[in-house]
C-alpha positions as CSV (number, residue, x, y, z in Angstrom):
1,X,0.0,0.0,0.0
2,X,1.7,3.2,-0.7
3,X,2.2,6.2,1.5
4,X,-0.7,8.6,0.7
5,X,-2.9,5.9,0.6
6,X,-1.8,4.6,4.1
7,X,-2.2,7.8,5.2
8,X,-5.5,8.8,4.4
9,X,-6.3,5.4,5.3
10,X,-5.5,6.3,9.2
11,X,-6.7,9.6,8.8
12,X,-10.2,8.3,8.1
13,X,-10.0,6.0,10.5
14,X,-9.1,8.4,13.2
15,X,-11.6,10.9,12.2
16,X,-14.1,8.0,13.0
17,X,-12.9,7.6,16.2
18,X,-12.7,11.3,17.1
19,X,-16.6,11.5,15.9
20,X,-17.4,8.2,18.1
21,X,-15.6,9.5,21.1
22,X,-17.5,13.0,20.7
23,X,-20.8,11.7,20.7
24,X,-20.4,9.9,23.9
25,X,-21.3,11.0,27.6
26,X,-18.7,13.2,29.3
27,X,-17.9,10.3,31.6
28,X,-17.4,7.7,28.8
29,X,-15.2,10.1,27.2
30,X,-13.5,10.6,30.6
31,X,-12.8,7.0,30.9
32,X,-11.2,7.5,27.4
33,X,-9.0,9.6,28.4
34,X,-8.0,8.0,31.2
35,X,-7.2,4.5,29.5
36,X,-5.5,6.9,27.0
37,X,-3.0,8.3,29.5
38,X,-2.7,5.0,31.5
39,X,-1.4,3.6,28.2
40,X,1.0,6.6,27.5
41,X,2.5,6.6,31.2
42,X,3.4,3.0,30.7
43,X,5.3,3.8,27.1
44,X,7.0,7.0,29.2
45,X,10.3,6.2,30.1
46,X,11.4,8.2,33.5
47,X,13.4,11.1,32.9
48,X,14.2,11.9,36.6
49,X,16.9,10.7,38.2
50,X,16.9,9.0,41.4
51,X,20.2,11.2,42.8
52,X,19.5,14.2,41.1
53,X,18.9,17.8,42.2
54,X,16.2,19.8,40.2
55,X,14.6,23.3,40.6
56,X,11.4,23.7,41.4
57,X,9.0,26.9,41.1
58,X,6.5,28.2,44.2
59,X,4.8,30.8,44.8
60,X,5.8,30.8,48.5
61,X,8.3,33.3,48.1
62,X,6.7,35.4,45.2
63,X,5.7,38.9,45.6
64,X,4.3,39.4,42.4
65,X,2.4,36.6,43.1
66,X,1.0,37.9,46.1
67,X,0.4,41.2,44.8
68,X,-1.6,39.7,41.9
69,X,-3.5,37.2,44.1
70,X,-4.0,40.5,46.4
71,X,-5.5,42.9,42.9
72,X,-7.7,39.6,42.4
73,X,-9.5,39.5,45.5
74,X,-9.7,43.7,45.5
75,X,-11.5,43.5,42.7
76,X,-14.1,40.8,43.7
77,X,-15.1,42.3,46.9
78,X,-15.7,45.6,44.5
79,X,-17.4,43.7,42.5
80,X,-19.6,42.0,45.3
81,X,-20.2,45.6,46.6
82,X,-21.9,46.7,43.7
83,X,-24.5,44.2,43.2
C-alpha cells in the first residue's frame, strides 16, 4: 500500500474515532482519556533521576504573586459591593 494511501487510510479511521468519542457521555469520554493516559505513562520512560537535584518553582516566596492574588480578590469584593 503506498504512502498517501496509508495515510489517508489512518486519517479516516481516526476521524471516525474522534466523531465516536464526541458523541459519547462526558464520563465515557473521561474514561477515554483515562485509558489513554494510562497507556501513554506505561510507554513513558522516567526522565528523573533517582540522585539528582532539580529546581522547582513556588509561589511561596513570590511577591508578584501575592500582589496579583492581592488585585484579584480587590477587585471581587468591588465587584460583590456593587451588586
Amino acid at each position: 500500500m503506498p504512502d498517501s494511501l496509508l495515510k489517508l487510510y489512518l486519517h479516516s479511521i481516526a476521524n471516525n474515532l474522534s466523531n465516536a468519542a464526541f458523541s459519547l457521555p462526558r464520563a465515557d469520554k473521561l474514561k477515554i482519556m483515562q485509558f489513554l493516559n494510562a497507556k501513554l505513562a506505561k510507554e513513558e520512560k522516567p526522565t528523573l533521576q533517582n540522585d539528582a537535584t532539580y529546581l522547582l518553582w513556588s509561589s511561596l516566596n513570590s511577591h508578584e504573586a501575592a500582589h496579583k492574588l492581592s488585585q484579584l480578590l480587590e477587585s471581587n469584593l468591588e465587584s460583590n459591593r456593587k451588586s
